[in-house]
N, C-alpha and C positions, 0 to 999 in steps of 0.2 A: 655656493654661488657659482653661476657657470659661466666663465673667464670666455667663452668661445663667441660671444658676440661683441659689438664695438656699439652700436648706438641702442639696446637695447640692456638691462639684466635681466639674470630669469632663477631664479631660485626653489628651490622644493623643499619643505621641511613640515614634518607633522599633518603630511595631510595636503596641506595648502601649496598652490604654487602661486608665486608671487613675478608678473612680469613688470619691469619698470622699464617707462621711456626714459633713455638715460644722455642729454646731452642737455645740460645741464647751463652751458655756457650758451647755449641759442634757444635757453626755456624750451628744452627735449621739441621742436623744430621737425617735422617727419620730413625723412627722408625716404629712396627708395629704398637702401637700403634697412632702413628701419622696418619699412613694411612685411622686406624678407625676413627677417629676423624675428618679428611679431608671430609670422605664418609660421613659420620653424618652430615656438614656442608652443604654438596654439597644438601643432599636429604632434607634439611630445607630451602634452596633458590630456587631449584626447585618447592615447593611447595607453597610456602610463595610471596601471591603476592604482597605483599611492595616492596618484593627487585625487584627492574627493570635490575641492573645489576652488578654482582660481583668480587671482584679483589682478587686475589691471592698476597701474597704477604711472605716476611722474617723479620723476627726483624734481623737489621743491627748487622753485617757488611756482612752477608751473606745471599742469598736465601735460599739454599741449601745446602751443602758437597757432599749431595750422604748417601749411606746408612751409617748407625749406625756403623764402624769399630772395634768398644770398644770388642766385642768376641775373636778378633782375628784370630786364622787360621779357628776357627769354625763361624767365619760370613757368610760363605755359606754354613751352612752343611747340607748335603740332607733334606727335611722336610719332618716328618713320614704323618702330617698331608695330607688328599687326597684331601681335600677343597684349597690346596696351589693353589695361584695363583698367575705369574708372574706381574700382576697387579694388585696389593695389593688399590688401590681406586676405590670403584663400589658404585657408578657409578661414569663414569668418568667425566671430565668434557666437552664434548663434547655430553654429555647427557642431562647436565644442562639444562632448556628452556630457561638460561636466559645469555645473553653472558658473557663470564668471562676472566677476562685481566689478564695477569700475570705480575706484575710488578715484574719484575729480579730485583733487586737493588744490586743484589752483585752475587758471585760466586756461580754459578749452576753447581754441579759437576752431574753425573752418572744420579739415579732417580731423581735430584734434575731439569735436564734439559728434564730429557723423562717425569715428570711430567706437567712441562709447554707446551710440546710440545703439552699436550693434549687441550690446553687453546686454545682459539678461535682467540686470537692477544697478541703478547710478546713485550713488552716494554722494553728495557735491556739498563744495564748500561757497557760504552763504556770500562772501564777499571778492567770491572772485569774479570774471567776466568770461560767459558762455555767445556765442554767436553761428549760425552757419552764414561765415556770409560771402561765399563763394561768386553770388549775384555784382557784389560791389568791386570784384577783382574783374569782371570780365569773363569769367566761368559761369560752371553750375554745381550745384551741390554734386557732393559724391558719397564713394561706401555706402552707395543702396539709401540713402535719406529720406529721398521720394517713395523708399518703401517702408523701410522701419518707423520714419514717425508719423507721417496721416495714421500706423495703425495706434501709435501711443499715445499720439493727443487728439485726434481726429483732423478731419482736412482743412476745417478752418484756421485752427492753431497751427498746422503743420505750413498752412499759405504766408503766416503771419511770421513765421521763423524765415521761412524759406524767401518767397518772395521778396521779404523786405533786406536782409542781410543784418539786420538790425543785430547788437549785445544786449546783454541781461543777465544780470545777477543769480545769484543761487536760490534767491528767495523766488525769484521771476521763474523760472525752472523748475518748483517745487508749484506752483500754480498753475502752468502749464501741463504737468502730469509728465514731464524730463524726467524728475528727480525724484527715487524713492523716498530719501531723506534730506535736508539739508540742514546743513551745521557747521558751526566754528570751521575754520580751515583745520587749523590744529589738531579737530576730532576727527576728521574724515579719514583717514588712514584705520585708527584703530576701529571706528564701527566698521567698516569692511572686514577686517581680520574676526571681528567677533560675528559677523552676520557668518561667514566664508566658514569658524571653529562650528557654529552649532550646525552648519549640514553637515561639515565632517565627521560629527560626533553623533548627530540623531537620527541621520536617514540614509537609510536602504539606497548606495552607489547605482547599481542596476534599475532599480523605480525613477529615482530621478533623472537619470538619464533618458530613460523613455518617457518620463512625463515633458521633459523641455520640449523632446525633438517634436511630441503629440502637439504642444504651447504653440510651437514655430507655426509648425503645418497646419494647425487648425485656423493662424491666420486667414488664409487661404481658402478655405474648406468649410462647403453646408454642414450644418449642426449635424446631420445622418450620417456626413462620412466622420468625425470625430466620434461619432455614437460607436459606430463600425471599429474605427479604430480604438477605442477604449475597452469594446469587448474583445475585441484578438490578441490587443495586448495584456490583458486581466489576464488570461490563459496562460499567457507566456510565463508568469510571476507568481499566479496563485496556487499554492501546494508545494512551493519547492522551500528551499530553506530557510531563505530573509523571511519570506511570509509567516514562517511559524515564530523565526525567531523574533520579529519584532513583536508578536502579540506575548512570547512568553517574557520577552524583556520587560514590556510594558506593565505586565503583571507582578512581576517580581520587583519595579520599581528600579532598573540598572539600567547604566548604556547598553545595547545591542552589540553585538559580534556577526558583524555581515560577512557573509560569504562567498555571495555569490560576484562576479567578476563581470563588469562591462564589457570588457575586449573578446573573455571566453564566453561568456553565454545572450552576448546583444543575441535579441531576436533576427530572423528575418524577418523584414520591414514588410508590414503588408502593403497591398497595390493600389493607388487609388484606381477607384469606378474607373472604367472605360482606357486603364493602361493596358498592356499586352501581356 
């Protein structure tokens, strides 16, 4: 456990790195602090090739609230600061190379739910309460929301979260296309650690980290440039070592012995069309 944060955990073992919102007594409540702290965790799993894959997570009975309330009517108050930004975790986790599960275990209110959105796959618990509803405080959504969910539920649903500020359950979230899975509050922790153990354990660290970043970008991007990018990056992967060894693992029926290293052999990123 690493002692060096206050409103965050962050722990590494076997693979996994496990970050928890940790304030417990204001239902883990984000602060700015918290944000740095999140950033800090996120850019040590990015780089640290132990971890193969990271979970997000709350010390019960909540994931989130949403933001820090305790100001009162000055909880939004203009920031003089020019470095403000509505998405207070940089990098996000869609940045990460390395996949990152959100295990919702309890109520994700406002940024508590636009921060998982940024997660890669959301595990949620069926009977807690999810909402963005930034609309109904006087704001607007944040953590990039108006970008990550029109693309996961499409714009109508994305109008219907947003717009409205409305809550919804786990089950409502899993109909919507939020939620990978939803389950018991009580399971939600451990199916993250079991989704998090089988990438750690079956897949090639380097493939997956270029196939996220290709996931991300190909938002974005006509099917030609993802065509483009799939064949520059096949190159990069095909004939070196993982390659051989995941087919002769596969063969021989064993886990794999990956080799090859995110940090030391990431590709250069090819350019999209019409960059310099």
């Amino acid at each position: 456990m690493d002692e060096g944060y206050q409103d965050i955990q962050f722990e590494v073992a076997n693979g996994l790195a496990v970050i928890t919102l940790h304030r417990p007594d204001h239902r883990n409540a984000f602060t700015g602090r918290m944000g740095r702290e999140i950033s800090d965790a996120y850019r040590r799993c990015d780089t640290d090739d132990s971890v193969r894959a990271v979970v997000l997570t709350g010390t019960p009975p909540a994931f989130c609230a949403g933001a820090d309330l305790s100001a009162g009517a000055d909880t939004f108050e203009r920031p003089e600061d020019e470095l403000f930004s509505a998405s207070p975790v940089c990098p996000p986790a869609w940045e990460v190379r390395k996949p990152v599960i959100a295990a919702v275990n309890g109520h994700a209110i406002g940024i508590g739910l636009t921060l998982a959105l940024q997660c890669d796959m959301r595990i949620m618990a069926a009977n807690a309460k999810y909402g963005v509803v930034q609309v109904r405080l006087g704001v607007i959504p944040d953590a990039n929301a108006h970008w990550t969910l029109p693309r996961m539920v499409g714009p109508a649903r994305a109008a219907e979260v947003l717009l409205t500020g409305r809550t919804f359950d786990g089950r409502r979230a899993a109909e919507l296309g939020i939620a990978n899975q939803c389950l018991p509050n009580d399971e939600v922790m451990h199916a993250a650690l079991e989704l998090a153990r089988e990438i750690a354990t079956n897949t090639a660290p380097l493939s997956v980290a270029i196939s996220k970043r290709i996931l991300w970008q190909a938002l974005d991007s006509p099917r030609g440039e993802v065509e483009r990018l799939e064949t520059e990056l096949h190159r990069h992967v095909m004939g070196r070592a993982d390659a051989r060894e995941g087919v002769v693992a596969f063969v021989e029926k064993r886990y794999p012995r990956w080799s090859l290293s995110v940090t030391e052999d990431w590709p250069k990123w090819p350019k999209t069309e019409g960059e310099a």
